[in-house]
N, C-alpha and C positions, 0 to 999 in steps of 0.2 A: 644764106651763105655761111659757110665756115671757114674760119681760118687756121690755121696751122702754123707755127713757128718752131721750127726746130734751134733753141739759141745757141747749141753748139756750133752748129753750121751757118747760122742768120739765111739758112733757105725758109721762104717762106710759101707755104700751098694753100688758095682759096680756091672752094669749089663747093659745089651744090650740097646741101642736105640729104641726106638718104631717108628714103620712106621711116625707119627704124629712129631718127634722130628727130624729124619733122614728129613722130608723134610723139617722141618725148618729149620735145620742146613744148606742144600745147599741154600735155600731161604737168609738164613743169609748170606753165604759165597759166594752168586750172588750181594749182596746188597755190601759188603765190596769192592770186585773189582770195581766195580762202581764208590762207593765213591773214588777210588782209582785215575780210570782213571782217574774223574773228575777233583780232586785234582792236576793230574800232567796234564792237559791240562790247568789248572789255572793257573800253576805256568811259562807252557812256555809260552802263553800267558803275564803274567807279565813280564818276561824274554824277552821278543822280544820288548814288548812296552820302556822298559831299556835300552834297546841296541840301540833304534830306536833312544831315546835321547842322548844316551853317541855318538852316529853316527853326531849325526848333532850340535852336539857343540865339535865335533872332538876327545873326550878322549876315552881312555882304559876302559875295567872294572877297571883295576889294579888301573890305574889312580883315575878313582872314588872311590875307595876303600880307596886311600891314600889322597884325598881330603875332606871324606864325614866320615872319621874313620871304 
């Protein structure tokens, strides 16, 4: 469903999705998971290069947490 508010007039129109809108919407909502993966493939990525150093100067996360604030 889509809605429509026009706020000069507070008329409001709900009604079905058009084929054109429906395949944007999955195209949007294929493009959001993505960014998503990507996002959490960044982050362990980060997270491992982290570890890599708290590894080989021998502290905890916890430790770095309470060293670094």
């Amino acid at each position: 469903m889509k809605t429509i508010i026009n706020c000069e007039t507070g008329e409001v129109i709900v009604r079905e999705l058009n084929k054109a809108e429906k395949d944007q919407q999955k195209i949007d909502e294929d493009n959001i998971k993505a960014n998503e993966a990507l996002i959490t493939t960044e982050q362990e990525a980060k997270d491992a290069a982290r570890q890599a150093i708290l590894d080989r100067i021998g502290l905890t996360a916890d430790e770095a947490k309470l060293l670094l604030g």
